[in-house]
C-alpha positions as CSV (number, residue, x, y, z in Angstrom):
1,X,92.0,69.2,3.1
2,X,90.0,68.7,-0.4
3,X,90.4,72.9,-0.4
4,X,94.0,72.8,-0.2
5,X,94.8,70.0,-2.3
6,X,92.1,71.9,-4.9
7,X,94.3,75.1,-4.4
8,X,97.5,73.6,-5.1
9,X,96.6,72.1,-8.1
10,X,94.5,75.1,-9.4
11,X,97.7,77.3,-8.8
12,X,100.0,74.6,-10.9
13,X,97.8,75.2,-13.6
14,X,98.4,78.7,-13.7
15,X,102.3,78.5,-13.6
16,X,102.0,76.3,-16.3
17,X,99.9,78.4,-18.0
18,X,101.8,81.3,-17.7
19,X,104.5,79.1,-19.7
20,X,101.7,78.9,-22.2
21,X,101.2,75.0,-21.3
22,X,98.0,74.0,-19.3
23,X,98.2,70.4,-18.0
24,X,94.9,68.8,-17.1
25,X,94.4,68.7,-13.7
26,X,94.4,64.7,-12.0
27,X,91.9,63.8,-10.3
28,X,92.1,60.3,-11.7
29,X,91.6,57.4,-8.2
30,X,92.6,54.0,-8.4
31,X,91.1,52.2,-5.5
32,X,90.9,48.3,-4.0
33,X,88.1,48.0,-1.6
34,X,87.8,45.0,0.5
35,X,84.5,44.2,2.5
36,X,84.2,41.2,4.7
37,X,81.0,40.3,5.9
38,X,80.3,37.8,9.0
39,X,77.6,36.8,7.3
40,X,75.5,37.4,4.0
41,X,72.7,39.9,5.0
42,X,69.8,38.5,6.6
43,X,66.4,40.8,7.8
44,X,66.1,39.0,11.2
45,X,70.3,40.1,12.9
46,X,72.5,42.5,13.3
47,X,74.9,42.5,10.5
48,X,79.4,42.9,11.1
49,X,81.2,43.7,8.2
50,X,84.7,44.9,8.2
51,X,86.0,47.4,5.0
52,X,89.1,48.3,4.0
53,X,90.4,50.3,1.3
54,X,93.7,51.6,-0.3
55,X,93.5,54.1,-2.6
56,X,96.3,55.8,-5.1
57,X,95.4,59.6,-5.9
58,X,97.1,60.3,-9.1
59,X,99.5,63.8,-9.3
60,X,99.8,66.5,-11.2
61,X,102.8,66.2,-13.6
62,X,104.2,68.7,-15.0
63,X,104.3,68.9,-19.2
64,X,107.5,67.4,-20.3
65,X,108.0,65.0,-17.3
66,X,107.4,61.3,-16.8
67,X,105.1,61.0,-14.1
68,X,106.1,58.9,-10.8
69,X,105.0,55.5,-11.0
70,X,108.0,53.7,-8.5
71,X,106.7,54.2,-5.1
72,X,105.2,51.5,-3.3
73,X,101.5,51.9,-3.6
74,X,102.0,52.2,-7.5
75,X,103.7,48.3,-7.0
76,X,101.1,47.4,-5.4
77,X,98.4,48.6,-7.8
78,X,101.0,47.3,-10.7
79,X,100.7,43.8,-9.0
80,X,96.5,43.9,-8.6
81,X,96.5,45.1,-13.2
82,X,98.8,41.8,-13.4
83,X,96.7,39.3,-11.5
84,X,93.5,40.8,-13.0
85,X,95.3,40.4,-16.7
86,X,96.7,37.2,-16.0
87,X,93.4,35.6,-14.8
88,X,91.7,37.3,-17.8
89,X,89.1,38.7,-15.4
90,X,87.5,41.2,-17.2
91,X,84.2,41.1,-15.5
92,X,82.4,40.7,-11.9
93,X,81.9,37.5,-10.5
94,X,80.1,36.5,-7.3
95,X,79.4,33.3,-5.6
96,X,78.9,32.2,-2.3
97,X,77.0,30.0,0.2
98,X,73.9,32.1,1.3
99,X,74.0,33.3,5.3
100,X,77.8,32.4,5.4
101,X,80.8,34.3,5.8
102,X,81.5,36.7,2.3
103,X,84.2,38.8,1.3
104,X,83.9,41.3,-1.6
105,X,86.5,43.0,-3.4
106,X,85.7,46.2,-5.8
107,X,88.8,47.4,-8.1
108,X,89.0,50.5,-9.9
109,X,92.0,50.9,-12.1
110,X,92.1,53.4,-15.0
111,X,88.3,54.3,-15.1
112,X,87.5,50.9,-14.9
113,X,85.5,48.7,-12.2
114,X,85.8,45.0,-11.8
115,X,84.1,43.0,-8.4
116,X,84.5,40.1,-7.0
117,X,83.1,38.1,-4.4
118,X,83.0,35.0,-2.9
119,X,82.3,32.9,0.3
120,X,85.0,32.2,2.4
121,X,85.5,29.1,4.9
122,X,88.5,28.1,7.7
123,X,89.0,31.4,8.1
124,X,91.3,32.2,4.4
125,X,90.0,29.7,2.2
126,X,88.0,31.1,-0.5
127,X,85.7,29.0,-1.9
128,X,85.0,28.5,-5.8
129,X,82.4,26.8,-7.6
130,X,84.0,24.4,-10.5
131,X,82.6,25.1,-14.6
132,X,83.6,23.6,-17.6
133,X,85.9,26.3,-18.7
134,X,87.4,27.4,-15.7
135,X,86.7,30.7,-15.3
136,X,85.6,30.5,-11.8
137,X,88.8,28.8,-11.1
138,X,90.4,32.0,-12.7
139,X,88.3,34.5,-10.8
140,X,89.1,32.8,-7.1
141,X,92.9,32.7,-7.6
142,X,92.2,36.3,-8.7
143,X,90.5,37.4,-5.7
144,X,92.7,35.0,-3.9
145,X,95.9,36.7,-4.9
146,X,94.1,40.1,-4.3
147,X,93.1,39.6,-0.5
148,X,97.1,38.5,-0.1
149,X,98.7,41.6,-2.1
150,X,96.1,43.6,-0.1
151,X,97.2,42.1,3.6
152,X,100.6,42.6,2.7
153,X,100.5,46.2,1.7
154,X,98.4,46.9,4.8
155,X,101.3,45.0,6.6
156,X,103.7,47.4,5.4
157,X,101.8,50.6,5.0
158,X,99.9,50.8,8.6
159,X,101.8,52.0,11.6
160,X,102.2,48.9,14.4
């Protein structure tokens, strides 16, 4: 499959280069990886974690054309950029009880990487430790509002 898609890109540079233009070829990924873990690693059991991941392969567009940003995975990954920005996460967080239930979320948007992890209780609660300036506060809802834009886009995009 990575040889076809490989090809077909290849030959759309060379049309375009026969029109003298040569577009740089995507291979840009924006991805949202979620990990839940029964429990935080310990030496002595067997260890259950649960991953999922949706992922936005950027095309090839063609010199002179806006590229297609209105389907539904690009809302989706247009949602995750304004609850990141909103929260002003800019960095990783983590925190958790140790030996208790974890989920982990790594974002890559545009190049850039941003994780964030945190225990989790009652089955959808995250949990947050409280600081002066709120930042953890900030991070949760952030993860928060990931884990729900993330359920819902499976929702839609998965086959019952």
């Amino acid at each position: 499959m990575r040889s076809a898609i490989a090809l077909l890109v290849s030959l759309a540079c060379s049309l375009f280069s026969v029109a003298g233009q040569t577009p740089a070829p995507s291979n840009r990924v924006d991805f949202v990886r979620v990990e839940y873990f029964v429990s935080n690693p310990r030496m002595d059991w067997n260890q259950e974690s649960t991953r999922i991941e949706i992922s936005r392969q950027w095309g090839v567009t063609p010199p002179g054309r806006e590229p297609i940003v209105d389907r539904p995975v690009d809302r989706y990954f247009a949602a995750v950029e304004n609850v990141l920005r909103d929260g002003r996460v800019n960095a990783d967080r983590e925190w958790g009880a140790i030996h208790g239930p974890y989920v982990r979320v790594h974002i890559g948007l545009g190049g850039k990487t941003i994780q964030l992890g945190a225990s989790y209780s009652n089955g959808t609660h995250v949990d947050g430790a409280p600081d002066s300036d709120g930042t953890n506060e900030r991070h949760r809802a952030a993860l928060a509002a990931i884990l729900k834009l993330t359920f819902e886009r499976i929702q839609v995009a998965v086959p019952r």
